[in-house]
N, C-alpha and C positions, 0 to 999 in steps of 0.2 A: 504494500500500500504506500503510494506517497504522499512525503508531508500534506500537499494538499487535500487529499484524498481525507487523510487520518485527520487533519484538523477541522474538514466539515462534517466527517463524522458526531466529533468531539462536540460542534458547537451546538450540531443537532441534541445532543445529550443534556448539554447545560442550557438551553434556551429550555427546555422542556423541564427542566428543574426549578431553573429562575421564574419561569411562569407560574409555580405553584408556591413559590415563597411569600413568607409572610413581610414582604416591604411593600409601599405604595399604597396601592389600592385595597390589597389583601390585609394590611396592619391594620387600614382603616375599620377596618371587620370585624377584627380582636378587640382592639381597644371600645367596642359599641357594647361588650358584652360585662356582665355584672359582677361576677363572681373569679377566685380563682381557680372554684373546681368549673365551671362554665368552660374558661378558657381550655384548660388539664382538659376536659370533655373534646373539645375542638380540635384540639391536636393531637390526641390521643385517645382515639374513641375505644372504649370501654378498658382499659390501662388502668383506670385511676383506683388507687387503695385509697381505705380511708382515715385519712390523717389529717392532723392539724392543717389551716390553711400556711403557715411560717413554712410547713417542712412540706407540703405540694410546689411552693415559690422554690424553695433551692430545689428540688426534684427538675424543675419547667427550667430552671437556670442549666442546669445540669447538663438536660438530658438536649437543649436546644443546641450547646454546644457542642456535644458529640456529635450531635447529627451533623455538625457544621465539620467537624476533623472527617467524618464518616466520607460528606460529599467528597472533599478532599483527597482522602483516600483513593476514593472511587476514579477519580481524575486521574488520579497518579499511576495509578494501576492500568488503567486504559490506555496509557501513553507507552508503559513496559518500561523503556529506558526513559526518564523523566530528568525534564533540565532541572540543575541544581538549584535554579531559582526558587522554582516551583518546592520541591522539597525545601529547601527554606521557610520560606509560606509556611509549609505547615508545622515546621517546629518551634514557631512562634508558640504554638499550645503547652510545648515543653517547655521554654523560655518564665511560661506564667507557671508552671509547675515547681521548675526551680525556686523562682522567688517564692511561690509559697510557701514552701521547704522553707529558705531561709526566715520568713518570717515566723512559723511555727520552734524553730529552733532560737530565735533572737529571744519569742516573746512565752516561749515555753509551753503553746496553744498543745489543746491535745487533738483537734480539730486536723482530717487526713485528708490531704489536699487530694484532686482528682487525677485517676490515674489513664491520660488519655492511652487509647490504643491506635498509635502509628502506624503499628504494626512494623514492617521492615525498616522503616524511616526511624524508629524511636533507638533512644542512645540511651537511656537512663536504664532501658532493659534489665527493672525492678526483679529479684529472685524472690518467688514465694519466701516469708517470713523474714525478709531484708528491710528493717526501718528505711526511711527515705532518706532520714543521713547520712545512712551507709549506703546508700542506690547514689547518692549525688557525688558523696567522696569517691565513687568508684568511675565516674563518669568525667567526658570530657568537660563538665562545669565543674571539678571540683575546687577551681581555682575562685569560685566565686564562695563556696563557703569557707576556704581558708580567710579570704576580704573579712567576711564578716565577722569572723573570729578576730582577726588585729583590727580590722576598722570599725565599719560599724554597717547596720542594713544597707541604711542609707547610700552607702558606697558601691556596695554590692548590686543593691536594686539597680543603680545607676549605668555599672561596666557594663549590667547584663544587655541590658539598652544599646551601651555603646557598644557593645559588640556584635547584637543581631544587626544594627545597621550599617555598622561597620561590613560587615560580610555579606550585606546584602546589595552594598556599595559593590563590592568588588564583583557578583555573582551577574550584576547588572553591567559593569562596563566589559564582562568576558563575552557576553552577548554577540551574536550577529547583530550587524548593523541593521537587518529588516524587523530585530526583535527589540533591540535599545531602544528606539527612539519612544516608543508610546510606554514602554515599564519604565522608562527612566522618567517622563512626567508625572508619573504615577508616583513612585520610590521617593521622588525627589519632592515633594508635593510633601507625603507622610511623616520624612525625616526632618523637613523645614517646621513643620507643624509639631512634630514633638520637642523639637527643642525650644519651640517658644512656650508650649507646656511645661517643657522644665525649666525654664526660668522662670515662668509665673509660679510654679510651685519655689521653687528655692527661695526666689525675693519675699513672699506673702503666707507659704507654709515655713517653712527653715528659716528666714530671718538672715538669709545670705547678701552679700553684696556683690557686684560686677566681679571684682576681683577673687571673694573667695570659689564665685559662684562657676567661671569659666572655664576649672579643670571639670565639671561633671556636663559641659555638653557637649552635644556630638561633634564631631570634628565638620567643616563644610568648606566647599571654597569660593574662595571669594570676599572680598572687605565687604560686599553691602549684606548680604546674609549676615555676619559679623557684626556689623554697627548696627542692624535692627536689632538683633537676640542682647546685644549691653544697650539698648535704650530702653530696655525691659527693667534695666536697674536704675535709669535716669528719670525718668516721667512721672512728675509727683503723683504719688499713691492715687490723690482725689481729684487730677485733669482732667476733665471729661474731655477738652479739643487734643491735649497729647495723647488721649489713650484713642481718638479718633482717628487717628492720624497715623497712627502708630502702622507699621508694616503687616504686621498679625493684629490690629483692632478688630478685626469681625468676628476674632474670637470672645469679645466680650461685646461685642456694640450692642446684644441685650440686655446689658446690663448697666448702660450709660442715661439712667434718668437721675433725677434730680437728687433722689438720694443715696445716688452711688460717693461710696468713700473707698474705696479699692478694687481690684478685680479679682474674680473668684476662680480658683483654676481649676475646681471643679466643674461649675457652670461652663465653664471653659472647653474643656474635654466633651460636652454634649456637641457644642460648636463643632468642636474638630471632625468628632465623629461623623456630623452631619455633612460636612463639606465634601468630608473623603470619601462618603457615600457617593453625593451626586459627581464627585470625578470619577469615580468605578463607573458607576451606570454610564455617564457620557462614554467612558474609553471603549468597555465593552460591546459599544457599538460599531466600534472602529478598529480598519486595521485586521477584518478579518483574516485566517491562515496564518496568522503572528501568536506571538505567545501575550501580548498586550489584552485580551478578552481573557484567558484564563489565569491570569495575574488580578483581574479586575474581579472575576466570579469570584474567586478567592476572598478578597476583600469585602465583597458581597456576601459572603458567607459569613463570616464572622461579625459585620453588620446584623445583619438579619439573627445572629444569635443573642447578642446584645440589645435590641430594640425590642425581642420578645423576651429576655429577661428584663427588660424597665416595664411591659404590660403588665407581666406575673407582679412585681413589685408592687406597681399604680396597681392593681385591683385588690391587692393585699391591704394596702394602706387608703385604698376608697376615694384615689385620687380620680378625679371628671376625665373621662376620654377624652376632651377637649382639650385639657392641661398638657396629655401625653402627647397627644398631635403635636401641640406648638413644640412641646421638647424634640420632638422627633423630624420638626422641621416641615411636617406635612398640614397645620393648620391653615 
């Protein structure tokens, strides 16, 4: 079969997937409905035990995003020899597994982080009755809970960051030139947007300043990417025209009324997510028989896993489907 052949096969597969996911028109669906076993009922017809509504939410958190490593899976396995990227992609799920580890290990939780199944792809390759701090010191991340041992989470959480896009820097410029051009707007779009996330966090959560703050973000190049991410430490707290202004402003410009006194990198992170959403969707359109639509589904997947754990959450907590819309960017 040639590439082209194999990749309209592929897209056949993932346009018929994507059609039944719950973003857009279909979230709008979910979020109309009352309860959280209603929803648990919706997407999982007749599944549901019965249990509190707290432990149906982490169940529906769960179980959405397995299905999201599952799809994944499924991709990767249909390709046979799959480009490094793509498996990248999905060790992202391990990357959140790691810092879990470390966070259960820092704060002493007894709480057992999820153990995705990669299947051939996975490196932590846990042995029945292996703690996870012994899975992780035995793995190529062991070097991140040595960090956490002399330094501290925070350090740790940080490198792990620097280092998936570090490598996913590198995984994107080995590319063919017919496959760079539309993952690199993509890649490069994600890794600009986390680092203005972690400067809002280090300046407003850690209490950091430009200078202590610069060895924990991503590397980039270029001076103007550089001088936006340290104006993140200059712009008085409560500007509303600097933080408008600002290069990464529409990460908070919801947040820019009359009684804003700082910007929240939480509310922040809904932003981003939403952005990166509607650049997946645009790219995925484009650029068919390239690896640029299944770099995009990717991120669509993991989207769509996250937007239906914020439904599970809002009907836990009896927030208006209206409210969820506007988070979600779709009001």
């Amino acid at each position: 079969m040639t590439r082209t052949s194999r990749y309209a096969f592929l897209l056949a597969k993932i346009y018929g997937i994507l059609a039944k996911s719950f973003v857009g028109a279909n979230y709008r669906d979910i979020v109309r409905l009352r309860t959280v076993t209603e929803l648990y009922d919706r997407l999982y017809p007749g599944e549901r035990r019965e249990a509190p509504e707290y432990q149906l939410t982490a169940d529906l958190e769960r179980r959405a995003a397995e299905e999201a490593v599952r799809t994944m899976r499924y991709v990767l396995e249909l390709l046979g020899n799959p480009p490094p990227v793509l498996v990248h992609l999905l060790r992202r799920y391990e990357y959140l597994t790691v810092k879990s580890v470390l966070r259960t290990v820092a704060f002493g939780l007894s709480s057992e982080p999820v153990d995705w199944d990669l299947g051939p792809w996975d490196r932590l390759n846990r042995a029945e009755g292996q703690s996870w701090r012994e899975a992780v010191a035995a793995s190529p991340y062991a070097w991140a809970l040595t960090m956490l041992e002399k330094e501290s989470l925070l350090a740790a959480d940080n490198a792990l960051d620097k280092e998936f896009y570090g490598v996913l820097a590198r995984l994107v410029q080995e590319l063919p030139p017919r496959d760079r051009a539309g993952v690199r707007k993509l890649v490069t779009l994600e890794t600009d947007v986390t680092n203005a996330l972690w400067a809002l966090r280090l300046r407003f959560l850690f209490g950091m300043d430009a200078e202590h703050a610069a060895g924990f973000l991503i590397p980039v190049r270029g001076r103007d990417g550089n001088r936006a991410l340290m104006q993140a430490f200059e712009i008085p707290a409560d500007s509303l025209e600097g933080w408008r202004t600002w290069r990464y402003g529409w990460l908070i410009e919801d947040q820019l009324s009359e009684s804003f006194h700082a910007p929240d990198p939480v509310r922040a992170e809904r932003q981003a997510a939403r952005r990166m959403y509607l650049r997946s969707h645009q790219l995925f359109h484009q650029d068919p028989f390239t690896l640029t639509p299944l770099v995009a589904f990717f991120r669509l997947k993991e989207y769509e896993a996250s937007m239906l754990a914020t439904a599970a959450e809002a009907l836990r907590l009896g927030v208006p489907g209206e409210e969820v819309l506007m988070l979600a960017g779709l009001a």
